[in-house]
N, CA, C and O of each residue as an XYZ file, in Angstrom:
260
protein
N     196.726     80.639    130.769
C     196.966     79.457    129.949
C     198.437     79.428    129.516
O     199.026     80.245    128.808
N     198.836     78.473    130.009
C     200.263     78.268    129.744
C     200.897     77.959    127.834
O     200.344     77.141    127.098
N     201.938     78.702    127.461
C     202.354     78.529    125.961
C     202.342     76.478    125.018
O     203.439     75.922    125.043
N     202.102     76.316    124.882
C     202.382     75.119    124.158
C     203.638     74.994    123.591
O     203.971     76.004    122.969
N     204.432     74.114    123.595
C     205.658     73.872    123.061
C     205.542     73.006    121.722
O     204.812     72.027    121.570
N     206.284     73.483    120.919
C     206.891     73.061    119.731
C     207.608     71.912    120.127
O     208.329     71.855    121.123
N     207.385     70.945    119.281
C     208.572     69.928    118.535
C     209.643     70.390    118.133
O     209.581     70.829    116.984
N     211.063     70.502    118.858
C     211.824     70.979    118.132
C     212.327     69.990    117.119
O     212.794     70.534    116.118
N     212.352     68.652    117.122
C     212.450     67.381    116.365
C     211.454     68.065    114.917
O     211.680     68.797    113.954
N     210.515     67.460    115.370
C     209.726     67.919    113.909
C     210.175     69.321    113.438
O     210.847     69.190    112.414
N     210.071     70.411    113.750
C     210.246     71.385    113.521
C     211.591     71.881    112.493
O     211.538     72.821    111.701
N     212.384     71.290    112.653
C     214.098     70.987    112.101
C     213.246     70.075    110.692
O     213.653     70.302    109.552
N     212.133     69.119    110.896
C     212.350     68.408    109.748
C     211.330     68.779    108.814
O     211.284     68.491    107.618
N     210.230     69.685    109.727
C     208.999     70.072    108.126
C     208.633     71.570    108.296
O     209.174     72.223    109.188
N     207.865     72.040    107.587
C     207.878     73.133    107.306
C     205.987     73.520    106.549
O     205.457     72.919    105.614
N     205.525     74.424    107.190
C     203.932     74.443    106.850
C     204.249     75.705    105.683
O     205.043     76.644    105.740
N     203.069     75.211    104.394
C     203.192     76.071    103.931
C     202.130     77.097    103.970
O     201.385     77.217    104.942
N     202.056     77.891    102.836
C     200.650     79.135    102.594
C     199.493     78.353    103.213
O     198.884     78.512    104.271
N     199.369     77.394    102.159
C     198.013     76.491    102.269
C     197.712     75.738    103.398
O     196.602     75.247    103.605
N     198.635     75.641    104.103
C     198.696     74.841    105.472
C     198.629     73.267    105.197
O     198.088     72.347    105.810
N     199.585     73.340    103.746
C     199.846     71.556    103.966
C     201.437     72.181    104.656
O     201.906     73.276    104.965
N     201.925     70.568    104.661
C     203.600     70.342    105.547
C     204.219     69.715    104.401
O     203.709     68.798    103.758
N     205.309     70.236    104.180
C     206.424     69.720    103.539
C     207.722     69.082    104.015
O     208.088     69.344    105.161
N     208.386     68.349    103.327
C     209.414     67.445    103.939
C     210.510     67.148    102.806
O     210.249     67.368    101.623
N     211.370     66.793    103.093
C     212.624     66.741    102.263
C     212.395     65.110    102.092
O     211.673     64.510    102.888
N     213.037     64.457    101.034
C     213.307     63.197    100.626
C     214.056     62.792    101.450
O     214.750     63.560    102.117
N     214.085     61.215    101.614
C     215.077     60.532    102.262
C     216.477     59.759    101.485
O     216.330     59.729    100.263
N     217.354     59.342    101.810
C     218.471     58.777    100.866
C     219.315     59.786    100.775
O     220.150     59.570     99.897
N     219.467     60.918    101.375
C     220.472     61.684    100.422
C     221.696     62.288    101.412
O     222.088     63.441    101.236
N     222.439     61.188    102.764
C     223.132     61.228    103.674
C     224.274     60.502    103.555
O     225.236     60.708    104.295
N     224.272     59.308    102.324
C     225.639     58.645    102.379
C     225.498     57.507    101.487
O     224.359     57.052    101.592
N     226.336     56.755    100.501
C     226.598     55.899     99.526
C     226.106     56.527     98.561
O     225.304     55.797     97.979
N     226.209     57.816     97.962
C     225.595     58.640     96.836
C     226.699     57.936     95.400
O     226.191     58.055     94.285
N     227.821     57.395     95.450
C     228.192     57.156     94.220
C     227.747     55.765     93.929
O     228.448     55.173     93.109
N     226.641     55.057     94.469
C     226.450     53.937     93.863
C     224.623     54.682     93.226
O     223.998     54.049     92.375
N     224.210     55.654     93.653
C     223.020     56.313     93.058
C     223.075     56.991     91.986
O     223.631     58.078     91.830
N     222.388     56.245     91.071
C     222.122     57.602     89.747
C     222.462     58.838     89.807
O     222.657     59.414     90.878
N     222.569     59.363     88.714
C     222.416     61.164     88.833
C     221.018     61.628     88.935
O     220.660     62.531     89.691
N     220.025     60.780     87.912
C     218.793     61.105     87.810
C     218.224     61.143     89.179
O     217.793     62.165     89.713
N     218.254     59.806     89.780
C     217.751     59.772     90.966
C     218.012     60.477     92.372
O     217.330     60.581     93.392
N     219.303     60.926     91.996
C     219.757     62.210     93.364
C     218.970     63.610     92.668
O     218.521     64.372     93.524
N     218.826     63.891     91.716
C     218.016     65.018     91.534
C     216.745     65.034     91.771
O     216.109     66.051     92.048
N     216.261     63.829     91.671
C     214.995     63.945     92.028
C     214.962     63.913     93.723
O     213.957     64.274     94.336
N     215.804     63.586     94.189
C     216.319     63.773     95.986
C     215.992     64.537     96.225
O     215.114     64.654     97.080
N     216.584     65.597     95.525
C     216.936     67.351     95.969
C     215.592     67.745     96.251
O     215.395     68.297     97.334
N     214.464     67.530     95.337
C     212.929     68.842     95.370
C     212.428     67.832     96.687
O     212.645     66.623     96.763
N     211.842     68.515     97.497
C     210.598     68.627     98.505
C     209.770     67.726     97.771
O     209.517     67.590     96.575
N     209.324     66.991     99.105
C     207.829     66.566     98.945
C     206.543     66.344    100.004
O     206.669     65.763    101.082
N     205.410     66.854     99.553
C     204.694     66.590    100.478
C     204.123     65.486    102.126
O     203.777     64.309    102.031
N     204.169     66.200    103.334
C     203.318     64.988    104.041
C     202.040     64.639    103.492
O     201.236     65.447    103.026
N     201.823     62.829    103.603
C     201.234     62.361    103.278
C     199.810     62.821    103.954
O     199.996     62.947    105.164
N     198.455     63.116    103.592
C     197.484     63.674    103.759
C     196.992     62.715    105.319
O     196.641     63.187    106.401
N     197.142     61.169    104.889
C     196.723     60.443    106.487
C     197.694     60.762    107.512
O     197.514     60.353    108.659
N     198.852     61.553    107.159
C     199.895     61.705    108.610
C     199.592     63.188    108.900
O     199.612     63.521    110.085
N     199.336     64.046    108.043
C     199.047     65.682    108.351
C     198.911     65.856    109.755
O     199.697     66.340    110.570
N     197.742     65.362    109.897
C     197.128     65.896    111.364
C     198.144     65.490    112.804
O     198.219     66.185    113.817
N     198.849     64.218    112.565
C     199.773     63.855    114.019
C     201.045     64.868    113.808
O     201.515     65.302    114.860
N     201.766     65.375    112.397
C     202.370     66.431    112.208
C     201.801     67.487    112.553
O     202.722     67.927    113.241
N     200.961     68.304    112.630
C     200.186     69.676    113.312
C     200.563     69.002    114.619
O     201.752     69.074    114.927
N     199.996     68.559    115.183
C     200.031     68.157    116.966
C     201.290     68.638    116.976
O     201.261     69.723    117.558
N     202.583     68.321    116.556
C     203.554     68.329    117.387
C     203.965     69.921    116.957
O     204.875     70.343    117.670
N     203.398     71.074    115.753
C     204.262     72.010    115.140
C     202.667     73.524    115.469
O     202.325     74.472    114.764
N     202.191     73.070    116.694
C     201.105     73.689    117.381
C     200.999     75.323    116.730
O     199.897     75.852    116.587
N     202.317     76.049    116.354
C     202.257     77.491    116.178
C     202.833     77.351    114.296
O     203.334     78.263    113.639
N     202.639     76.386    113.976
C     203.085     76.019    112.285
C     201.910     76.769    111.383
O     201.938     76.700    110.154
């Protein structure tokens, strides 16, 4: 049986945890940051969960996650 390949795409962008949910970084935080709050770039910074209806097409592509 031949190895299964990884997403290297996905793989660069989420990350499985203990529990075997997937985590993901916020979006917005690549360019025009001085017209954004302070508040709102901090809240940029923390992780946030994949959404529970996308989980499963994320596993497909992160097979050894």
């Amino acid at each position: 049986m031949p190895k299964m390949k990884t997403n290297r795409a996905a793989a660069k962008r989420f990350k499985v945890t203990g529990s075997g949910r997937i985590r993901r970084s916020k979006c917005g935080l690549n360019h025009c940051m001085q017209e954004k709050s302070k508040k709102r770039l901090r809240r940029l910074r923390k992780n946030d969960m994949v959404d529970s209806a996308m989980e499963k097409r994320v596993k497909l592509l992160l097979p050894y996650g």
